[in-house]
VOTOR-199824 format. One line per field, with one value per residue (C-alpha): residue in three letters; y, z, x. Coordinates in nm, 4 decimals, always signed. Last residue first. Layout:
# VOTOR-199824
vexpa: (ALA ...) .
yy: (Y ...) .
zz: (Z ...) .
xx: (X ...) .
END
This chain:
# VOTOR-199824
vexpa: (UNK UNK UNK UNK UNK UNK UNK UNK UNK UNK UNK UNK UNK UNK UNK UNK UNK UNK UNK UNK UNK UNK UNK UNK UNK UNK UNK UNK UNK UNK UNK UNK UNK UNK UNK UNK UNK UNK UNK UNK UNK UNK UNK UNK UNK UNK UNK UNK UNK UNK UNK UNK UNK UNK UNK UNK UNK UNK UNK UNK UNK UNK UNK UNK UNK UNK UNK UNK UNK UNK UNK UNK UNK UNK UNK UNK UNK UNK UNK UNK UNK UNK UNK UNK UNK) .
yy: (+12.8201 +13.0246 +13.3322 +13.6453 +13.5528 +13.8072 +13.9093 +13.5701 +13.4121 +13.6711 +13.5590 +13.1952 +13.2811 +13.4618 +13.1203 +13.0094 +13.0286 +13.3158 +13.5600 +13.3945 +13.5267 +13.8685 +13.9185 +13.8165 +14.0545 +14.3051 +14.4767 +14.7977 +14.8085 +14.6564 +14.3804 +14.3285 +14.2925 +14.1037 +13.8483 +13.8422 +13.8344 +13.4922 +13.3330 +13.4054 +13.2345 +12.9161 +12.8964 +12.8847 +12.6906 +12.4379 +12.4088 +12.3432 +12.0110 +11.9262 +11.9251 +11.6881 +11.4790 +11.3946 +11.3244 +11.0780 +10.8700 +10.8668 +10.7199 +10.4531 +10.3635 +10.3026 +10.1390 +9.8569 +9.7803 +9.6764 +9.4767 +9.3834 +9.2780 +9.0666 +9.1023 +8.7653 +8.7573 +8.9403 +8.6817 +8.6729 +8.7575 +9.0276 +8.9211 +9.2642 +9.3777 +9.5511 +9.2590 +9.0569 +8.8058) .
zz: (+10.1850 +10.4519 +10.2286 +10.0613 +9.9703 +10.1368 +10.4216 +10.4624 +10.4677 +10.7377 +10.9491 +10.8843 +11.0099 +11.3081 +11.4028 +11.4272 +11.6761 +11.5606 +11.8737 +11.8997 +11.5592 +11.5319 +11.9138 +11.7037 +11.4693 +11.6636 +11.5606 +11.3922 +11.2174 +10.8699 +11.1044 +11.2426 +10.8219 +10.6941 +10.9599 +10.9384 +10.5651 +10.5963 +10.8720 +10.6354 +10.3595 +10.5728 +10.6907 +10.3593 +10.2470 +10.5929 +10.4876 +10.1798 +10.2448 +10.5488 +10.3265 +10.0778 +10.3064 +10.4397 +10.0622 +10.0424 +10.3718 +10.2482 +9.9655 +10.1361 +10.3508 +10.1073 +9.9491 +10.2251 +10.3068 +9.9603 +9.9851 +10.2916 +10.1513 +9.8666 +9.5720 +9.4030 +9.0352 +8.8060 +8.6590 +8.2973 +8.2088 +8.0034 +7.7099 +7.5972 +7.2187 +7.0767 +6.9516 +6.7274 +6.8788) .
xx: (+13.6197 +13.5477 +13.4219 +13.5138 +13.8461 +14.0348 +13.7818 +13.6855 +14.0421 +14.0962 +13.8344 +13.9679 +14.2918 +14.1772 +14.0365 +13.6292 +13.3506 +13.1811 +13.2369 +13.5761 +13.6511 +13.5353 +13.7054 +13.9953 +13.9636 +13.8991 +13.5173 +13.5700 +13.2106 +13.3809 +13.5420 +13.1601 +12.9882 +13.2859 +13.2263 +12.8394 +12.8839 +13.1277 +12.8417 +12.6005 +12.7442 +12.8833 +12.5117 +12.3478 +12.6523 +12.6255 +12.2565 +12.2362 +12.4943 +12.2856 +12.0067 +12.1520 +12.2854 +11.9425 +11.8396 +12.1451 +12.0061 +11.6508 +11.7733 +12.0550 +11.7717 +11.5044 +11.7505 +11.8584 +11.4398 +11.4477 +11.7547 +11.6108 +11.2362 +11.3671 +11.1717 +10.9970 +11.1009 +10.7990 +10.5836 +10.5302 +10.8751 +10.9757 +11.2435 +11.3849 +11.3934 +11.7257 +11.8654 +11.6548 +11.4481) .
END
């Protein structure tokens, strides 16, 4: 048997339903974070244009910011950085 080449056993080894049962979890678990993840940047986006958008109309600042739930700081983080982040 020269290196490269894998032994297969006839019969496959027995799987063990919880470790099984375990992954599906952890995958349907990572593909749940996934979404969350697109959607707090789809939201975080339109939350940032929404706040540039009612400052640009002469909205108070911190009127801006109670209206979208976050501090003055962060409303002026938007309008310098163009986002919350």
């Amino acid at each position: 048997m020269s290196d490269w080449e894998i032994e297969i056993p006839e019969n496959a080894p027995e799987c063990d339903p919880a470790v099984e049962a375990i992954e599906a979890r952890l995958e349907a678990s990572s593909d749940r974070m996934v979404s969350a993840q697109q959607a707090m940047r789809a939201a975080e986006r339109e939350l940032s244009s929404l706040v540039k958008e009612a400052v640009a109309a002469g909205v108070p600042v911190p009127k801006v910011a109670a209206l979208s739930r976050v501090t003055t700081d962060d409303v002026r983080r938007v309008l310098e950085m163009g986002g919350l982040y």
